[in-house]
C-alpha positions as CSV (number, residue, x, y, z in Angstrom):
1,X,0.0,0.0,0.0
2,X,2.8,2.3,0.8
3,X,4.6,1.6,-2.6
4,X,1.2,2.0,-3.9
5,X,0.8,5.3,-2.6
6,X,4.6,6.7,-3.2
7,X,4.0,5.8,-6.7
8,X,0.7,7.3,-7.1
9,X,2.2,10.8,-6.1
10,X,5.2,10.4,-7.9
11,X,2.6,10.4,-10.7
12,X,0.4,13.1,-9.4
13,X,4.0,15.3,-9.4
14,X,5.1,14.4,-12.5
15,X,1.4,15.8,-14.1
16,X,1.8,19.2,-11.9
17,X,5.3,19.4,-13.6
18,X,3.8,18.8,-17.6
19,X,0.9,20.9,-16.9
20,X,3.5,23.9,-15.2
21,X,5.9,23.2,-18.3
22,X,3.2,23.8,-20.2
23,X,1.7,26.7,-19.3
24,X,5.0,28.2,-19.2
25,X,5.6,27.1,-22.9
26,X,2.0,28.2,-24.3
27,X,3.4,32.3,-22.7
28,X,6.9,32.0,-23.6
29,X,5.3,31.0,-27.7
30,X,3.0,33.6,-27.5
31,X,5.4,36.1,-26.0
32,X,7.7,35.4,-29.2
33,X,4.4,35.4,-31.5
34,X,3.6,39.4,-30.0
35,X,7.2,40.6,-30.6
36,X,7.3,39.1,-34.1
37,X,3.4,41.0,-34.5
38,X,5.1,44.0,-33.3
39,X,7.9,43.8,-35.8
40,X,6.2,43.3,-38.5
41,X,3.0,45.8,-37.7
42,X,5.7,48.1,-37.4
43,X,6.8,47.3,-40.7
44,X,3.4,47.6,-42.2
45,X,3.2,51.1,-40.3
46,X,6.0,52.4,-42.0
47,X,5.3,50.8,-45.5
48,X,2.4,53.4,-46.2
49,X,3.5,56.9,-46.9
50,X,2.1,59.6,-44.5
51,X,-0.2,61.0,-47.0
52,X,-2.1,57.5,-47.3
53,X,-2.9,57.0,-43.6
54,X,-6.2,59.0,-44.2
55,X,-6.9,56.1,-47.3
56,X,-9.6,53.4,-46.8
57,X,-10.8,51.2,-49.9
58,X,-14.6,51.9,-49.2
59,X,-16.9,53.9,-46.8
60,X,-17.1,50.6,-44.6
61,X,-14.0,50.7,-44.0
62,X,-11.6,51.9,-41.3
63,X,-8.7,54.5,-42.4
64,X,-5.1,52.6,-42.8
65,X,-4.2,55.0,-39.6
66,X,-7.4,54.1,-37.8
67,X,-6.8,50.5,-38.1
68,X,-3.4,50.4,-36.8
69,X,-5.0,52.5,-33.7
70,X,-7.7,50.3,-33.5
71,X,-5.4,46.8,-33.3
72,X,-3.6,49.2,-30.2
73,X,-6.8,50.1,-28.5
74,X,-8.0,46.6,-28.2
75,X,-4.2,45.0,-27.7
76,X,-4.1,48.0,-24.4
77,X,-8.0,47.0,-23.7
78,X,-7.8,43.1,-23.6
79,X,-4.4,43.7,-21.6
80,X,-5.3,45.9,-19.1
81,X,-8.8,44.5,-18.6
82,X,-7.7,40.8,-18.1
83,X,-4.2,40.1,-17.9
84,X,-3.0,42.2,-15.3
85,X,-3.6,45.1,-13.1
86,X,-1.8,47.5,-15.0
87,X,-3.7,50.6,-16.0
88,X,-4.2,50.9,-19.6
89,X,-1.5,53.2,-21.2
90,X,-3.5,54.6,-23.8
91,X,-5.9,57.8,-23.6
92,X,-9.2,59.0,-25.6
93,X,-6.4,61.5,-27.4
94,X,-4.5,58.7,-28.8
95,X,-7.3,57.1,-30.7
96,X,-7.7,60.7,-32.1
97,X,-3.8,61.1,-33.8
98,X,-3.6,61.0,-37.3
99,X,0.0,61.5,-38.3
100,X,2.2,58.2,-38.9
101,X,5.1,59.1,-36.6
102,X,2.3,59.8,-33.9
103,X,0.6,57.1,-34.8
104,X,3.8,54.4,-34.9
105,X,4.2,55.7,-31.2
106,X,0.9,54.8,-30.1
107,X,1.4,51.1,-32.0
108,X,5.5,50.8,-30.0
109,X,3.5,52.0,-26.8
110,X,0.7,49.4,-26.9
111,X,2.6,46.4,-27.8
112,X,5.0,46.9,-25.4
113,X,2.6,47.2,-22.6
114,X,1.0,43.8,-23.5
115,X,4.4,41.9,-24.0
116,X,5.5,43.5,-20.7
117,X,1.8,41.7,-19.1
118,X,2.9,38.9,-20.5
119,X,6.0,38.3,-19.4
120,X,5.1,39.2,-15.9
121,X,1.9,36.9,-16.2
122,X,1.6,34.4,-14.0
123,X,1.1,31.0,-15.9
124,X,-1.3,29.4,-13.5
125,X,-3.7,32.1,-14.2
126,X,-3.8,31.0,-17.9
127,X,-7.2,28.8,-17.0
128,X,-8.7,31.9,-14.5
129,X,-12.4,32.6,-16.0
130,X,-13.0,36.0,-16.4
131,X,-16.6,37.7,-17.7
132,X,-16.2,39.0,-21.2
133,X,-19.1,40.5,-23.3
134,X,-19.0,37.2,-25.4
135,X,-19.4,34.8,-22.0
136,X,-17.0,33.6,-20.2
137,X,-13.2,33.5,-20.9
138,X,-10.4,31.7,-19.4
139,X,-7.4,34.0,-19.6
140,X,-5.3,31.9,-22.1
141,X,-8.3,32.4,-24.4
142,X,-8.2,35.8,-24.0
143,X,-4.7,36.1,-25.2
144,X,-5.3,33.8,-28.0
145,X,-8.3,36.1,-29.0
146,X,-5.1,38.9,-28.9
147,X,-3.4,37.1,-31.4
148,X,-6.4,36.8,-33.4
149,X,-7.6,40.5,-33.7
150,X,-4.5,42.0,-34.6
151,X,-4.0,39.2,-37.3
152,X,-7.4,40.3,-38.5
153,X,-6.8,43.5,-38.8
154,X,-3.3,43.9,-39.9
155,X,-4.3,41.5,-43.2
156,X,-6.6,44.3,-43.9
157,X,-3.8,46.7,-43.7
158,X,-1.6,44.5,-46.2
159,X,-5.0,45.1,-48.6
160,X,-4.7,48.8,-48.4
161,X,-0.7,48.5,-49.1
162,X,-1.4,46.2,-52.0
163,X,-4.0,48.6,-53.2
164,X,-1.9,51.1,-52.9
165,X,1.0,49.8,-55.4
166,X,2.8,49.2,-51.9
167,X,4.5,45.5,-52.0
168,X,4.0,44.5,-47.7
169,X,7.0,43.6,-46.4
170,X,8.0,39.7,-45.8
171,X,6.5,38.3,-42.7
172,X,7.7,38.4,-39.3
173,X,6.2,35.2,-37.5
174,X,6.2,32.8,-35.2
């Protein structure tokens, strides 16, 4: 019985040390994958000339400078509102610039405040459930949902280069 039990928590310890290796893994991946987003939205950024970040392809649409505040806005929002108790760096007057060097700033400023949350993050936190207009969240979906938005939103941007005559520059992933 007591080998029994000695090997049953030598089990139970070796899970802990997966699932712990694992959370840390899943951050560490997705810290890489949000530096590599910033690099290359940065790249984007500076791809369009400063007198095209007032250009959208239709009324729908969002201007090229918009969208890049927008992907900042929500990055800042998702990351202040659930990943950690940092207040959210951005202001109501950023979401109003319009020039690309202000703009750029605002784009550094935001992904630097979520890579800095995530690196800080504490991994057993990953599978807290938090209340998000959609239902409820774990925290690791929540930074997957990160990934996801920007993504979205900086394909369209590659659309408004490529309508532009602009080639977007090589991608920066992983």
């Amino acid at each position: 019985m007591k080998c029994l039990f000695t090997v049953l928590s030598f089990l139970l310890a070796s899970l802990s040390i997966n699932a712990q290796t694992a959370e840390a893994a899943f951050l560490n991946v997705h810290i890489s994958k949000l530096k590599n987003a910033q690099a290359y939205t940065l790249q984007v950024a500076r791809s369009m000339p400063s007198e095209k970040y007032g250009y959208k392809p239709s009324p729908e649409e969002m201007l090229f400078g918009k969208q890049l505040l927008h992907i900042s806005e929500n990055l800042c929002w998702l990351t202040a509102t659930y990943l950690t108790n940092n207040k959210n760096p951005l202001t109501a007057a950023d979401g109003k610039l319009t020039s690309k060097e202000d703009i750029i700033a605002v784009v550094t400023k935001a992904y630097d405040f979520a890579i800095d949350a995530l690196q800080n993050f504490p991994a057993q936190s990953l599978i807290d459930t938090v209340k998000f207009f959609a239902g409820p969240m774990n925290k690791l979906q929540i930074i997957n949902l990160i990934q996801d938005h920007q993504t979205h939103h900086r394909g369209q941007l590659l659309v408004y280069l490529r309508l532009n005559g602009i080639k977007p520059p090589v991608y920066v992933g992983w």
